[in-house]
C-alpha positions in Angstrom: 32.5 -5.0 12.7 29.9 -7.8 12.7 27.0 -5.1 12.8 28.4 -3.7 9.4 28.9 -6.7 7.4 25.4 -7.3 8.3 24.1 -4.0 7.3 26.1 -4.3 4.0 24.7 -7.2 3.1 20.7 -6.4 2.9 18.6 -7.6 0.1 15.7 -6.2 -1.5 13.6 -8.6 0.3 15.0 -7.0 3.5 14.3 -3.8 2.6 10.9 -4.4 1.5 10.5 -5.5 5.5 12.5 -2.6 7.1 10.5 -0.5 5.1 7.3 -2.3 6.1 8.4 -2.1 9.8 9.1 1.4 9.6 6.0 2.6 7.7 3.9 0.2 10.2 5.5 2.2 13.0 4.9 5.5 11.5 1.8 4.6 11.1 1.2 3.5 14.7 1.9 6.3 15.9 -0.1 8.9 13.6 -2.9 6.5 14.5 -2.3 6.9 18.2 -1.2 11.0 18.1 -4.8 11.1 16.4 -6.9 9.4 18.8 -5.1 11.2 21.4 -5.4 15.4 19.7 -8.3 14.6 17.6 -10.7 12.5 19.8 -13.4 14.3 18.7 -13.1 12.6 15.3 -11.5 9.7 15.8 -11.5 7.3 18.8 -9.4 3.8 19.4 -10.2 2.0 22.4 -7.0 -0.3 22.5 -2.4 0.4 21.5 -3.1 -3.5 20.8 -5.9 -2.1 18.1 -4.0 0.6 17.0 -1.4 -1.9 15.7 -3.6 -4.0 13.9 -4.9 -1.0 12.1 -1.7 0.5 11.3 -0.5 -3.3 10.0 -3.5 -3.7 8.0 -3.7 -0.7 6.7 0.1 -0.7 5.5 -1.4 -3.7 3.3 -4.2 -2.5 2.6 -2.2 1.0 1.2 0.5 -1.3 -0.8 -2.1 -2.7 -2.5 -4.1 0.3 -4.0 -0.8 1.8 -4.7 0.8 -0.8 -6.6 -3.3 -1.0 -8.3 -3.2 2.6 -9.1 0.4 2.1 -11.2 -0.8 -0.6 -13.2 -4.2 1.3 -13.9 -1.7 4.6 -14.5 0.9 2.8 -16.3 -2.2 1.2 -18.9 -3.3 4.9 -19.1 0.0 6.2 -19.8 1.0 4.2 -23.0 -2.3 5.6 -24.5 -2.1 9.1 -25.9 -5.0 11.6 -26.5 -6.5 14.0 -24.0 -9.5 11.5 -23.5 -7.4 8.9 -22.2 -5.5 11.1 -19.7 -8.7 12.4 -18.7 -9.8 8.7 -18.0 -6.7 8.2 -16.3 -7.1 11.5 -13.7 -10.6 10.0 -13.5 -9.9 6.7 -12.6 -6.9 7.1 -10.9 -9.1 9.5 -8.4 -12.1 6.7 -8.3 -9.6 4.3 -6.9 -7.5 6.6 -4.6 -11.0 7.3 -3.1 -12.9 4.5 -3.0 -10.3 2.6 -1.8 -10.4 4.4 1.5 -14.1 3.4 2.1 -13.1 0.1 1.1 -10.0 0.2 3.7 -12.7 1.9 6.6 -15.3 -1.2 5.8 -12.3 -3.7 6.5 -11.1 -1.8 9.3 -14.5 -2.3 11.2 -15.3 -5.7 10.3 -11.5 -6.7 11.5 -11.8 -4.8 14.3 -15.8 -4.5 15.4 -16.1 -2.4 18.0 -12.1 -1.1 18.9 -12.0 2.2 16.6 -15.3 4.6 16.6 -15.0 7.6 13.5 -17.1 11.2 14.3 -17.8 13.4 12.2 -19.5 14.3 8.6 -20.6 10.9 6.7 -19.9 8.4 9.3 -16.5 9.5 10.0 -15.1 9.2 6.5 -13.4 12.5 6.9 -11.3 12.0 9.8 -10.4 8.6 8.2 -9.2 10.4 5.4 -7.2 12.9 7.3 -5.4 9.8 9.4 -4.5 8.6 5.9 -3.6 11.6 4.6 -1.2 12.1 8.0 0.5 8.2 7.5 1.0 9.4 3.6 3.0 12.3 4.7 4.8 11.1 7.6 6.2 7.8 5.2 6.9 10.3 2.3 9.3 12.4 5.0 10.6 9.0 6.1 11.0 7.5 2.6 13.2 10.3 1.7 15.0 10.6 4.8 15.8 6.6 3.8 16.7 6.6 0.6 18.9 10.2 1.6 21.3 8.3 3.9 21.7 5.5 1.2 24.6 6.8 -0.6 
């Protein structure tokens, strides 16, 4: 009884953290089923490291994403073909700059804990972990907001 008037009674600022928690898990262990299949790509020397990456780069994601709405929301009260243009432009300048940007952090947080193989330093297997947490916290997200009614 006490578990569901406690269930019933979560705020958005409680979501925002179960959501956090979850995605910060989901992430964890993407990070961790990587080092361990793809280990030609991608290496993590410590499950203490992998946490700190996944934490930081659950921040690190919430940012650009809530950049790339207010750069997309600018775009999208403009009309004209040049403006959407500069918006697909843009839009794609962050989305992929952003991940060198979150790969730099990454190694200066963390030094020597993660090592990337591969093409250009390792970009592309950075890529690819982010493009793995993306899709397993899309699944999740609607799997979440499925059960809420």
């Amino acid at each position: 009884m006490a578990q569901n008037n406690m269930v019933n009674q979560i705020n958005p600022k409680q979501r925002i953290f179960l959501v956090f928690t979850l995605f910060v898990l989901a992430d964890l262990t993407v990070i961790n089923l990587f080092d361990e299949y793809a280990g030609n790509y991608f290496h993590i020397s410590s499950f203490t490291a992998s946490i700190f990456m996944a934490i930081i780069l659950q921040v690190l994601l919430s940012i650009t994403i809530k950049i790339e709405h207010k750069i997309g929301n600018y775009y999208k009260s403009k009309e004209g073909l040049l403006n959407l243009l500069a918006r697909i432009l843009v839009t794609w300048a962050l989305l992929f700059g952003s991940k060198i940007i979150m790969m730099i952090i990454i190694d200066f947080i963390l030094v020597d804990k993660i090592e990337y193989y591969g093409p250009y330093n390792g970009l592309g297997a950075f890529i690819l972990i982010i493009i793995g947490m993306l899709v397993v916290e899309n699944i999740l997200k609607k799997i979440f907001n499925s059960l809420e009614n």
